[in-house]
N, C-alpha and C positions, 0 to 999 in steps of 0.2 A: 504494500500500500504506500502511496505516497501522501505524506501527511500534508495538507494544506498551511504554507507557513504563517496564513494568518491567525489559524485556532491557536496554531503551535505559543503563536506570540500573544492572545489572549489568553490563554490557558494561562501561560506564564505570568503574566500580568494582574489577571486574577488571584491566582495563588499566592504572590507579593504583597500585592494591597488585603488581602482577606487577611493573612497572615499578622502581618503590621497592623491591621483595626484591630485585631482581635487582640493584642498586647496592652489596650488604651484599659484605663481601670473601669470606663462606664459599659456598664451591663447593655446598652443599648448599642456602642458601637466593637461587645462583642460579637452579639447577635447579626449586625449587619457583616461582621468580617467570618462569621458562621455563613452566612448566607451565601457568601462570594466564594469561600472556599469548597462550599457543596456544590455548587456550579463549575468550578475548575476542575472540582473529582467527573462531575458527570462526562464535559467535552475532551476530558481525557481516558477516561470510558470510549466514546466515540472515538479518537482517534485511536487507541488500539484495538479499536474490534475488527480492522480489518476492509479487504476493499469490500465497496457496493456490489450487492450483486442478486439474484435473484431471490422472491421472496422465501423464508425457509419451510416450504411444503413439496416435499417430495411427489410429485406426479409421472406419468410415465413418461418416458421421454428428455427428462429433466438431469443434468448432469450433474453429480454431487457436486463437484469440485465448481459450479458459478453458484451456487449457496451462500446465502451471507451466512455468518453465525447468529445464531437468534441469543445466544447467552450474554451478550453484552447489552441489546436492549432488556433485556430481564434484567442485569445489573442496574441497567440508570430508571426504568422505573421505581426499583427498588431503594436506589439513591433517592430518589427525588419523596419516597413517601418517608423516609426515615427523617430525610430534612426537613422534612413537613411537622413533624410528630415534634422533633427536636425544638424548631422554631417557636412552635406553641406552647411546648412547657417553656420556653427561654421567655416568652411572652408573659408569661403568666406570673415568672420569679417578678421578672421588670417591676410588672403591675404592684407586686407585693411588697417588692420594695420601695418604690413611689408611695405605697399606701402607709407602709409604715413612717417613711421618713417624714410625711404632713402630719403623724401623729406628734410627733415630738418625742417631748420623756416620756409619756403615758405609755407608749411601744404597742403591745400587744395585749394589754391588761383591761382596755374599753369593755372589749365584748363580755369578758368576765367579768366586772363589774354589774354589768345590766342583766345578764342570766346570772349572779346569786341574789340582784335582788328583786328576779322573780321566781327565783327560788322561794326566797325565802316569802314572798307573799303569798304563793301556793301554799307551804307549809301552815302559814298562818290562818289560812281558810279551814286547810282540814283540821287543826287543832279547833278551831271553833268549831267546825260542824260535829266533829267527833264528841264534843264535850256537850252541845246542843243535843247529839242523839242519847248522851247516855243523860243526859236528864229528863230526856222525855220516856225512857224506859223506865227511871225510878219512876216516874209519875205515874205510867201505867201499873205498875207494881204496887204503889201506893193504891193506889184505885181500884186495887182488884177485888172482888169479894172472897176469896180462895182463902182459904185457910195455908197459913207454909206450913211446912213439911218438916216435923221439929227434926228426920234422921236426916235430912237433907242439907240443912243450917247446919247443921253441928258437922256434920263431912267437911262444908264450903269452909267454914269456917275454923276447921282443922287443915286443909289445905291452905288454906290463906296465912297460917299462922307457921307451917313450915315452910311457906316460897318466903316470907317474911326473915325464918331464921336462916336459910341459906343465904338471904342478900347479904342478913349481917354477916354472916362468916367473911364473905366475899370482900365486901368494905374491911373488915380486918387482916386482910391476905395484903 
């Protein structure tokens, strides 16, 4: 194949400048010296894949040897969706770091602030409601005509009286 000495000299030129941007400390002109170097990989993909030649499907008649290689266009699609994927997450650091840097000193701690304090206003609901329901069960209780159940009390109330001495032990542990 004869290489066309214009790719040959944009190839190279690409690969230079992507190179040198991508040494710069900003995350945005790494990304663009990403960009230019995925580009110089691809057109140097193409110029080693070989001469042009017919398309790669063997039909009858058809001589191996003016076949292009179909493995090097599989290379640069494959380039071109990695760059892609690459691009987007580098997009996205960008983004995050722009977003932190407009926070300031605060950093990363906003969002935690505002979810524990709806945390904790959640919590605060169901401690009310919880205390609201067990006071409308003693009122039912209160209310009830039923006689208790004097072997029932004295169980509850035996039980309630050893979860009681286990806590102390616990608290003195």
């Amino acid at each position: 194949m004869t290489a066309s000495l214009t790719l040959v000299v944009l190839m190279a030129v690409l690969f230079g400048a992507g190179i040198s941007i991508m040494l710069e400390r900003s995350l945005t002109r790494v990304l663009i010296g990403f960009l230019l170097v995925g580009n110089a990989v691809n057109i140097l993909i193409y110029l080693m894949s070989g001469t042009p030649g017919l398309a790669p499907i063997l039909n009858e008649g058809v001589d191996p040897a003016e076949i292009s290689d179909p493995l090097p266009q599989a290379f640069v699609l494959t380039a071109i969706v990695i760059n892609l994927g690459i691009t987007a997450f580098m997009l996205a650091l960008i983004y995050r770091s722009w977003w932190l840097a407009q926070l300031g000193a605060k950093g990363d701690l906003i969002d935690d602030e505002e979810e524990d304090a709806q945390d904790a206003e959640e919590a605060a609901v169901l401690i009310r409601s919880s205390a609201d329901d067990d006071r409308a069960i003693q009122e039912i209780i209160d209310a009830s005509d039923e006689e208790p159940d004097e072997d029932l009390e004295s169980e509850a109330s035996a039980r309630d009286a050893g979860e009681r001495d286990l806590d102390d032990e616990e608290v003195r542990r």
